[in-house]
C-alpha positions, 0 to 999 in steps of 0.5 A: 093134900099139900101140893109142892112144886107149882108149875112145871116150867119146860127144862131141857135139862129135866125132861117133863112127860107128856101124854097125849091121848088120841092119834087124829090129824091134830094128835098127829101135828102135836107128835110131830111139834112135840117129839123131840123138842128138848126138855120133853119126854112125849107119850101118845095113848092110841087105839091105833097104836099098833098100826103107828108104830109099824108104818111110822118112819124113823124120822117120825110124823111129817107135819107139812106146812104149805109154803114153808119147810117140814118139820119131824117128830116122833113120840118115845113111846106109842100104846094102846094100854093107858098103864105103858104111857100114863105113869109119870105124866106131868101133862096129859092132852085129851083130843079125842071127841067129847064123848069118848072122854068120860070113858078114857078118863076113867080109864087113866084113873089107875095109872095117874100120879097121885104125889104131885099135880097133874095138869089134864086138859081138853083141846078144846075144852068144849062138850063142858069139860070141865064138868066131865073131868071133875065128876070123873076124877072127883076123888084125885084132888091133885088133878088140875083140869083146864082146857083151851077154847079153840084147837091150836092148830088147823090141820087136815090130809092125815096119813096115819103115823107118816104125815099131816099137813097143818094149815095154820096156828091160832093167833091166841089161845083163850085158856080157861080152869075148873072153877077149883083149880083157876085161883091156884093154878092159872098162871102156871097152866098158862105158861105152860100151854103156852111153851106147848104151843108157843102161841100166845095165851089169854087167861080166862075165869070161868070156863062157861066161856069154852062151853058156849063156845059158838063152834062145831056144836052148833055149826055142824047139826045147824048147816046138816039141818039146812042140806038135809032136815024138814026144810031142805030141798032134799028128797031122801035121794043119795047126792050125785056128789058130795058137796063142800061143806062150808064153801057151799053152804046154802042160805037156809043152812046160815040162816038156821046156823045164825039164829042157833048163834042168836040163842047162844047169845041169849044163854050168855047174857042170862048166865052174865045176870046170875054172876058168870064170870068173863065171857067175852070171848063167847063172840056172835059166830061171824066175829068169832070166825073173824077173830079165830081165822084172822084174814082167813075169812076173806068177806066177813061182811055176812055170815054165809059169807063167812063161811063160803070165804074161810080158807080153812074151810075151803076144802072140807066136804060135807060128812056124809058116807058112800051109798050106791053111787051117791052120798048120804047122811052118815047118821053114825058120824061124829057130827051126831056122836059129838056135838048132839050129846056133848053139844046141842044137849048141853046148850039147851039144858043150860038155857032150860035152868036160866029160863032162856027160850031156845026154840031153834036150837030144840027144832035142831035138836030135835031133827038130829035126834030123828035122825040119830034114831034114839035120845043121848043126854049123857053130856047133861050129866055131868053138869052140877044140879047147883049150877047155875048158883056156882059162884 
């Protein structure tokens, strides 16, 4: 198919339509940036959207900013049915955790234009987007897929279809492309995440870099590992209280958490050897916090400090859910859903395939899987059997 028309410059004057798929803390802060602004038609695809559409006041989503003044938007149309809100989408933002996406996905297949590109894009790009979109839309070649490295913006305290606070915004946007699509397409997408999200936007070549991104996929199971796995002080009690996650955490968490990093690295440089492409913004975890959260992190000087010294990371508490009068593991949490399958999974599979030992990683795996209760390699599959001879 000949594509015309590349690239799709913001325009007052022709409302571009936007979808975005999921209605977290992060959907929420995009309604309320996007909805409204001129030249912007915005659509939301939401399981909850009944319940948006009844609580949300007239004036739309208040994203509070702490310190500064609030701003409102609201979305022309909310559904739960992808045929309402994907027809005639130009853009279409995928938030919602990793494994949901192969699923939704499929589900917008029907309902995607097929006569003019559009761009669908994984914020963030993690759990190996690129791979699960082009398997999964194989047969739309007018679909451009990309994703960005790091949420754009760091949000919490969500009241559902009423307010979210948003924190902070990242200094940069690392954006990468499908392999197929960076060519042709990277200057255009660029231009137009970056009128989105009105931050500015580094253009990376290979997607590799967001997969092995060193975030929540080796962050979360490594830190849990330490509160709660073989090595732990915990003896299978509910917690009196439930702990901080990052500003608490303990010296065993950072140590599993720094060598899990130290084995990111390793894959890096195996995959560098077999002809990647630009990866380096696949930073060791303490410059990539400092980098990412800028004065945020108040004592970059060690990684546990790092992490009890991020402000964005302040008042988060550990994933954990009621039991009794106590806390305890939530082995249902999106913790394990998430950054197991579309996370660890992934990582190890991809170091398996460069030779690359990896043994904290697998001793995570391994504890998280126990604590799972079954085995999910879903994410390995939609990694190419020719990777990594992809160049």
């Amino acid at each position: 198919m000949i594509l015309q028309n590349r690239g799709i410059p913001i325009d007052p004057e022709h409302p571009m339509q936007i979808t975005i798929c999921g209605a977290g803390r992060l959907g929420h802060v995009l309604i309320g940036l996007l909805g409204g602004r001129p030249g912007i038609r915005l659509h939301v695809l939401s399981r909850n959207a009944e319940t948006l559409n009844r609580v949300m006041p007239g004036s739309g989503v208040a994203v509070l900013r702490p310190g500064t003044s609030c701003l409102h938007g609201k979305a022309d149309l909310i559904s739960d049915r992808p045929q309402d809100v994907i027809p005639g989408s130009r853009v279409v933002l995928l938030t919602v955790p990793s494994q949901v996406r192969p699923r939704l996905l499929t589900s917008l297949v029907p309902f995607l234009d097929r006569d003019h590109p559009v761009f669908v894009g994984g914020i963030p790009g993690l759990g190996a987007f690129d791979w699960v979109a082009a398997k999964t839309l194989a047969d739309m070649d007018n679909v451009v897929i990309w994703g960005i490295k790091d949420v754009p913006y760091t949000c919490s305290h969500l009241q559902p279809g009423r307010q979210v606070t948003l924190l902070g915004s990242k200094k940069r946007l690392f954006l990468a492309l499908h392999a197929d699509h960076f060519e042709r397409w990277g200057e255009e997408v660029a231009t137009i995440v970056k009128d989105l999200f009105r931050i500015p936007v580094e253009l990376i070549d290979d997607f590799l870099a967001i997969t092995l991104t060193p975030g929540n996929q080796i962050m979360h199971p490594a830190i849990l590992c330490g509160m709660f796995g073989p090595q732990s002080q915990w003896d299978g009690k509910p917690l009196p209280t439930r702990p901080l996650f990052y500003a608490q955490c303990s010296e065993l968490s950072a140590e599993l958490l720094s060598l899990c990093d130290e084995e990111v690295q390793h894959i890096k440089t195996a995959a560098l050897k077999f002809g990647a492409g630009d990866l380096t913004c696949v930073w060791p975890l303490r410059q990539n916090l400092k980098e990412v959260y800028g004065d945020q992190v108040a004592d970059n000087r060690t990684l546990l400090a790092a992490l009890r010294t991020n402000s964005a990371y302040a008042t988060i508490r550990a994933p954990l859910k009621a039991h009794g009068k106590g806390w305890t593991l939530d082995r249902e949490h999106r913790v394990f859903a998430e950054d197991v399958p579309f996370g660890l999974e992934i990582l190890i599979d991809l170091a398996h395939r460069l030779n690359v030992q990896v043994p904290t990683l697998q001793k995570v795996r391994d504890w998280a899987r126990e604590v799972m209760g079954h085995v999910d390699e879903t994410g390995v599959a939609y990694i190419p059997e020719s990777w990594p001879h992809y160049r």
